[in-house]
Every structure is written in structure tokens, then in C-alpha cells.
C-alpha positions as protocol buffer text, in pm:
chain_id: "A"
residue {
  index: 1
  type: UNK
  ca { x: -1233 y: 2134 z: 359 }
}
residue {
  index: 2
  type: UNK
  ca { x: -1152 y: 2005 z: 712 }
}
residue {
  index: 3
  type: UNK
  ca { x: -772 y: 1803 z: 694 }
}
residue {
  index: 4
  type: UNK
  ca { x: -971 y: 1525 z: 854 }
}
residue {
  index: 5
  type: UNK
  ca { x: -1162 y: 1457 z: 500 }
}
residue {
  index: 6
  type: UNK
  ca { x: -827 y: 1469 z: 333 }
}
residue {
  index: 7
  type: UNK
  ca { x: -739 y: 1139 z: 201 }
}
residue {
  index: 8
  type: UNK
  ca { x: -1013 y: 898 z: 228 }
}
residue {
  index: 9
  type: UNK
  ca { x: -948 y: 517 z: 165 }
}
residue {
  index: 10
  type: UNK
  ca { x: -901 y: 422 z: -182 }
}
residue {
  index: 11
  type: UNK
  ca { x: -903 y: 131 z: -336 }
}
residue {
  index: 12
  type: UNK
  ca { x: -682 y: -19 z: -626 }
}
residue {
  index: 13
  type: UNK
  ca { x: -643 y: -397 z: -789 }
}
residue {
  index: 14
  type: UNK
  ca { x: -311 y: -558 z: -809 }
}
residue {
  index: 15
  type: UNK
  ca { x: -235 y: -775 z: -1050 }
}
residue {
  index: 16
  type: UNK
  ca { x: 12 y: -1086 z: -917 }
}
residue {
  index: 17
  type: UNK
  ca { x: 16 y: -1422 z: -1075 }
}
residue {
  index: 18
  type: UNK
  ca { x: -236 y: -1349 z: -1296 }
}
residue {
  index: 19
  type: UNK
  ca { x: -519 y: -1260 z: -1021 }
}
residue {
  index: 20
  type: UNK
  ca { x: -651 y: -913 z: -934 }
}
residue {
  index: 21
  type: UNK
  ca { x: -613 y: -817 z: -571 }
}
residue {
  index: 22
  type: UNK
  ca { x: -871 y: -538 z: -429 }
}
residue {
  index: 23
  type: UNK
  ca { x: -587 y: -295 z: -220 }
}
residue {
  index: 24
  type: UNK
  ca { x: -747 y: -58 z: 5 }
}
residue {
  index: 25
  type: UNK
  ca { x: -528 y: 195 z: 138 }
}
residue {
  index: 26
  type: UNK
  ca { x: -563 y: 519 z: 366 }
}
residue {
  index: 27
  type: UNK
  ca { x: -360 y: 832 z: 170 }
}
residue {
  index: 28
  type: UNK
  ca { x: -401 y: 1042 z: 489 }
}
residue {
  index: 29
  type: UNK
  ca { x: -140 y: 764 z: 576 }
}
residue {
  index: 30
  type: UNK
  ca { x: 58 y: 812 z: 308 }
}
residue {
  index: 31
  type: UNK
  ca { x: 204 y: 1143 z: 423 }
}
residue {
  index: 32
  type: UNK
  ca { x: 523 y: 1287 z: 350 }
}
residue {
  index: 33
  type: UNK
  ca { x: 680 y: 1138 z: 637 }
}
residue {
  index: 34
  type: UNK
  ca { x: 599 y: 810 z: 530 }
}
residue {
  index: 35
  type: UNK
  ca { x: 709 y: 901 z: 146 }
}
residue {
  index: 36
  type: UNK
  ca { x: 1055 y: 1070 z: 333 }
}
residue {
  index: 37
  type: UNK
  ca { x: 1084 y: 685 z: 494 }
}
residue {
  index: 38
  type: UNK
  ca { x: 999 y: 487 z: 191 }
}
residue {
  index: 39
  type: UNK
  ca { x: 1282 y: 688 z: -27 }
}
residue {
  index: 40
  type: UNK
  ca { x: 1559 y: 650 z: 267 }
}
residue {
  index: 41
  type: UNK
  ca { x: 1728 y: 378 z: 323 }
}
residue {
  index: 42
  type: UNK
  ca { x: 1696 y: 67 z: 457 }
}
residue {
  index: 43
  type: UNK
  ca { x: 1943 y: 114 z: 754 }
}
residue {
  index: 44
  type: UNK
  ca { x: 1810 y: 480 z: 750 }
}
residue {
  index: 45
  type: UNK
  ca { x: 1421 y: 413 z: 824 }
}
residue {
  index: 46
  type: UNK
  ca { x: 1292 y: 403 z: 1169 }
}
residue {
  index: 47
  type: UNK
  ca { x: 1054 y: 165 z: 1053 }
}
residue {
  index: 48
  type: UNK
  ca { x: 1093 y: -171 z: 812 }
}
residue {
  index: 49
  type: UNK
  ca { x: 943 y: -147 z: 454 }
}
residue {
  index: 50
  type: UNK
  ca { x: 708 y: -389 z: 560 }
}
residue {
  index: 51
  type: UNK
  ca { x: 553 y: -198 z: 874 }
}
residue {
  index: 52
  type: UNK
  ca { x: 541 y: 123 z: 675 }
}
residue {
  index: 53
  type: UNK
  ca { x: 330 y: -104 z: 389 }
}
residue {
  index: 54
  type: UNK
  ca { x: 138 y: -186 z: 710 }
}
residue {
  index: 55
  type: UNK
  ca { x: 78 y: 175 z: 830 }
}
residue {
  index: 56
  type: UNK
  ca { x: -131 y: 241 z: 497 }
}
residue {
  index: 57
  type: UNK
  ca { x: -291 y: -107 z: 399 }
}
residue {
  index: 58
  type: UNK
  ca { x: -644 y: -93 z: 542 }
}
residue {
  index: 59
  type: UNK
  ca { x: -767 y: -394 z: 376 }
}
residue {
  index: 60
  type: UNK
  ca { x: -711 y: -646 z: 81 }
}
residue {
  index: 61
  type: UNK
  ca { x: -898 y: -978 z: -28 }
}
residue {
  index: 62
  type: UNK
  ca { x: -626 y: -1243 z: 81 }
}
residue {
  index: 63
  type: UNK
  ca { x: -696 y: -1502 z: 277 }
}
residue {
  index: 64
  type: UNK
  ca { x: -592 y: -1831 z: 463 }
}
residue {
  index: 65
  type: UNK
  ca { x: -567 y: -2174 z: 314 }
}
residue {
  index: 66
  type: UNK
  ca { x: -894 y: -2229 z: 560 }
}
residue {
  index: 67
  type: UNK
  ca { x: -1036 y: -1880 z: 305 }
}
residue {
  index: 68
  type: UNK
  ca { x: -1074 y: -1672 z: 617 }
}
residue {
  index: 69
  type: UNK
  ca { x: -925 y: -1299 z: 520 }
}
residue {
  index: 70
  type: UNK
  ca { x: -585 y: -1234 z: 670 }
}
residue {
  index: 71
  type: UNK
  ca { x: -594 y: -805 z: 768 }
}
residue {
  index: 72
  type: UNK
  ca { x: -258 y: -701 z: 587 }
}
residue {
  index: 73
  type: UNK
  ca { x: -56 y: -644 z: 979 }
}
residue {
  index: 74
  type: UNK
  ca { x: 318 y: -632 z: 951 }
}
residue {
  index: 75
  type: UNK
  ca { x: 313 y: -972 z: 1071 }
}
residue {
  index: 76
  type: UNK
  ca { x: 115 y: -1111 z: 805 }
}
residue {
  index: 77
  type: UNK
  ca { x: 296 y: -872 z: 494 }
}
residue {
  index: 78
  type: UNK
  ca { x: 638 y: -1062 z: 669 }
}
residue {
  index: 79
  type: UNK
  ca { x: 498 y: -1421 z: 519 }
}
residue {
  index: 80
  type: UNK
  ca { x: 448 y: -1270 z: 129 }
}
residue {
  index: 81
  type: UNK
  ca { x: 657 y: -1272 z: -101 }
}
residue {
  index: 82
  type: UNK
  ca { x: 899 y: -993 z: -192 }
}
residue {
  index: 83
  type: UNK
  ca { x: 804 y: -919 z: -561 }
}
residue {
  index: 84
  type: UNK
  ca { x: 448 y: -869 z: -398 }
}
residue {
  index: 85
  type: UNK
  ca { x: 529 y: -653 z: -119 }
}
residue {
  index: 86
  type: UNK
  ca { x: 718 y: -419 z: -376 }
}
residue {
  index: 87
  type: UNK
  ca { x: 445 y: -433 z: -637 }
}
residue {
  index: 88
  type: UNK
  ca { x: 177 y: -322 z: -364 }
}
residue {
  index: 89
  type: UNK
  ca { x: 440 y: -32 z: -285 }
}
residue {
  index: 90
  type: UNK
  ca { x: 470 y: 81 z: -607 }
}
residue {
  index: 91
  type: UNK
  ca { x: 89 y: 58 z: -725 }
}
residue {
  index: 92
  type: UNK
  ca { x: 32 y: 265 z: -447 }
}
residue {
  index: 93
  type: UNK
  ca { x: 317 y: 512 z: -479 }
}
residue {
  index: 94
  type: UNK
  ca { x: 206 y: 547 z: -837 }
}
residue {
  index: 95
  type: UNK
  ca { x: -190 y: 624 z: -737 }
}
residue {
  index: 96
  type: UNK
  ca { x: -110 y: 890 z: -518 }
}
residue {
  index: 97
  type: UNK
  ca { x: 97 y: 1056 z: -832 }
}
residue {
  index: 98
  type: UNK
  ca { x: -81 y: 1345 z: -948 }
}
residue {
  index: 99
  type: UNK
  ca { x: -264 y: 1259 z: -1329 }
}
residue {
  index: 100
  type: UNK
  ca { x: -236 y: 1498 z: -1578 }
}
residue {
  index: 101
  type: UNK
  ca { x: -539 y: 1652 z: -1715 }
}
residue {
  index: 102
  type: UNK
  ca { x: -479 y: 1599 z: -2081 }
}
residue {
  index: 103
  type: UNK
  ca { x: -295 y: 1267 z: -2039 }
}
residue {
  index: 104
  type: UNK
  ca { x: -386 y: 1007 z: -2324 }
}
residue {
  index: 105
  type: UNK
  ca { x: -423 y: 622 z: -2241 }
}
């Protein structure tokens, strides 16, 4: 397997405020550099928890008050609220956790 086809986009759905919101995301993205600069602190990061949401996020279904979709850039993610920005974070975080074979619903 070539490191190239390591990682494909994946998608997940967020639930916030009671609506389901199709997250695609790039693992390749999601490397252990990024993981080393979501862990570290704030002051610590060379790069906000915002723009590092924005290195992965490849696309969602928000949009505009117009409904044109707004791409998930650092400068958009900076107009969301906080309780979102940290559930996409952790719904990612927790679908690149390795599943356990035998693991019961």
C-alpha cells in the first residue's frame, strides 16, 4: 500500500442543536503532528485550534443565510460557536481511535 492511499476522506455526522451535520475530513491530515498540536497547549501550538480544525475539514453541509455552502476555512470556523468547534474536534479525534474487534454497542 502506497502512503499516498493512506487516509482517504471520511465522512462523519455531527449532531448540534438537534441537526445532523455531514463532516468530511482528510486523516492523512490528521497526522501525529497535528495530534502532538491539538494535545499542547494553547500558548504552545504554532497554529490556533481553529486553523488546525481547518487543516483537516474538507467539507461539511453549512451554509449562508442566502443557503450557499460556506467551505469550513479558518476564517469561516472563527464565526461558530465554541461548543461546535470542540464537538467537531472531538468527533473526529474519537473516529480516528482504533475500534475494538469484539466491542459491543
Amino acid at each position: 500500500m502506497r502512503l499516498s492511499d493512506l487516509g482517504r476522506e471520511r465522512t462523519i455526522s455531527v449532531q448540534y442543536e438537534g441537526a445532523a451535520i455531514a463532516v468530511t475530513f482528510s486523516p492523512k491530515a490528521a497526522n501525529a503532528e497535528w495530534l502532538e498540536q491539538m494535545a499542547s497547549d494553547a500558548d504552545e501550538r504554532s497554529k490556533s485550534f481553529v486553523e488546525l480544525l481547518a487543516d483537516v475539514l474538507v467539507h461539511w453541509d453549512v451554509e449562508d443565510d442566502d443557503g450557499q455552502p460556506l467551505p469550513p476555512t479558518a476564517q469561516i470556523l472563527r464565526q461558530v460557536p465554541f461548543d461546535l468547534l470542540n464537538l467537531l474536534g472531538e468527533q473526529i479525534l474519537e473516529s480516528l481511535a482504533p475500534k475494538k474487534a469484539n466491542a459491543r454497542p
